[in-house]
C-alpha positions, 0 to 999 in steps of 0.5 A: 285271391278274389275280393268278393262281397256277397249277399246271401238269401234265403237258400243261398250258400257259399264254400271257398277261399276269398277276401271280402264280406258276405252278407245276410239277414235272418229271422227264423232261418239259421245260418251256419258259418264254418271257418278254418283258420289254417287254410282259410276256408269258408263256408257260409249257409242260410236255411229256411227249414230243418229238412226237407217235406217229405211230400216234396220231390226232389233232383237234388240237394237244396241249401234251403234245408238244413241237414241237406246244406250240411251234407253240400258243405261237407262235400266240398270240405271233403273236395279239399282232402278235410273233415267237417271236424277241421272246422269250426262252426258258428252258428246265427238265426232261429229266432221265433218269429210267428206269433202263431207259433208260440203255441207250438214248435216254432221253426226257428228252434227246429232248425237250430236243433237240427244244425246242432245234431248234425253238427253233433254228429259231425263231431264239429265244435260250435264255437260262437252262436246267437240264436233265438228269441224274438230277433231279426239278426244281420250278420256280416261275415269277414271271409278272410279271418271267419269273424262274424258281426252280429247285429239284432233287431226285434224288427227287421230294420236292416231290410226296411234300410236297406229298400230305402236307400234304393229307393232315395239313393241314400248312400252306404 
């Protein structure tokens, strides 16, 4: 098995067996973790949105939005003869972070309600969330064991460390 260390962004995901951590860091977007245990598989998204504009035109599926990574995951569950309901689902992110949305729906809920209906549907337990309020979160992702390390911040610190150990060569 492969020691691998990934960085997701935006619109980046993830499904399969290794050693390693993934990383990412989330204002309002949302990331779904699904683990399971028994054959050590992982599945890792980060959306940006909860589906796709209806204007948009599309060639294909898109981890950007949420009920389009669902249905890559579930895919490649499928590929290894399982269910979604195999799973277990965390879920992290969907924190209301424009001012000017305060007023209306803010993105970050709607994402956090539509992984939580596809999950639903799904039949696929949520076994540990963090989600909401006015949050940036970084989550670091043991792929081999499934656990998830939370950490908040009301503002986004974790990428403003780390554009400064690059740019002063500060180490890890």
């Amino acid at each position: 098995m492969a020691n691998t260390d990934i960085f997701l962004k935006p619109g980046d995901w993830f499904f399969g067996k290794t050693q390693g951590t993934a990383t990412t860091i989330l204002g309002s977007c949302v990331s779904l973790v699904l683990w399971q245990p028994e054959r050590k598989l992982i599945g890792i998204s980060h959306a940006l949105l909860p589906h796709r504009p209806s204007a948009t035109s599309t060639t294909g599926l898109s981890a950007r939005f949420a009920d389009e990574v669902v249905l890559l995951l579930s895919r490649e569950i499928t590929k290894h003869q399982l269910k979604p309901m195999d799973f277990q689902a965390k879920l992290f992110g969907g924190g209301d972070m424009f001012c000017f949305e305060r007023m209306h729906d803010p993105v970050g809920e709607k994402n956090i309600r539509a992984f939580s209906r596809m999950l639903n549907e799904l039949d696929v337990d949520i076994v540990q969330s963090d989600l909401g309020g006015q949050l940036y979160r970084k989550l670091t992702i043991c792929m081999a064991t499934g656990q998830v390390e939370v950490k908040c911040s009301p503002v986004n610190c974790f990428e403003l460390v780390a554009a400064a150990e690059k740019t002063h060569g500060v180490p890890h």
